[in-house]
C-alpha positions, 0 to 999 in steps of 0.5 A: 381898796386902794390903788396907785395909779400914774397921771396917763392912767388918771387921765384915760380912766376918769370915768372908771376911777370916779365909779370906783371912789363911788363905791369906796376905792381910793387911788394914789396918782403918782406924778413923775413917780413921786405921790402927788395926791390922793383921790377918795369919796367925800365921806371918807374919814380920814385915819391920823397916822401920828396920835395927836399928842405927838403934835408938838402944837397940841397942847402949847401954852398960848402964845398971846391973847385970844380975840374971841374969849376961847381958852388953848384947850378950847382951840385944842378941841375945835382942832383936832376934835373932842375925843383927842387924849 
């Protein structure tokens, strides 16, 4: 589940919200009323909200030459993984 919570909250619950993380909950703290960051486990895999190939990155010719012999689809797949079309 996630929460949204403000700094004061953040700062007066530390314990409460780190039990929660534990079990799975994610917060967004909000600072001056704007997201600032978001608090969730290690573990959590996190979801793209844009598919990869709208990266205007992904899949751009290569810009020079590489010093360690990989290809641009090479680097396509140590960054953004190899499952990505």
């Amino acid at each position: 589940m996630e929460h949204i919570i403000n700094v004061k909250e953040l700062r007066a619950s530390l314990p409460n919200i780190i039990k929660k993380v534990h079990q799975g909950d994610q917060f967004i703290v909000l600072y001056r009323s704007r997201p600032a960051f978001r608090i969730m486990s290690v573990g959590t895999e996190i979801e793209l909200k844009i598919p990869v190939t709208d990266d205007p990155v992904y899949g751009a010719p290569a810009v020079g030459s590489s010093k360690d012999g990989l290809t641009a689809e090479d680097h396509d797949q140590i960054l953004y993984g190899k499952n990505t079309l």
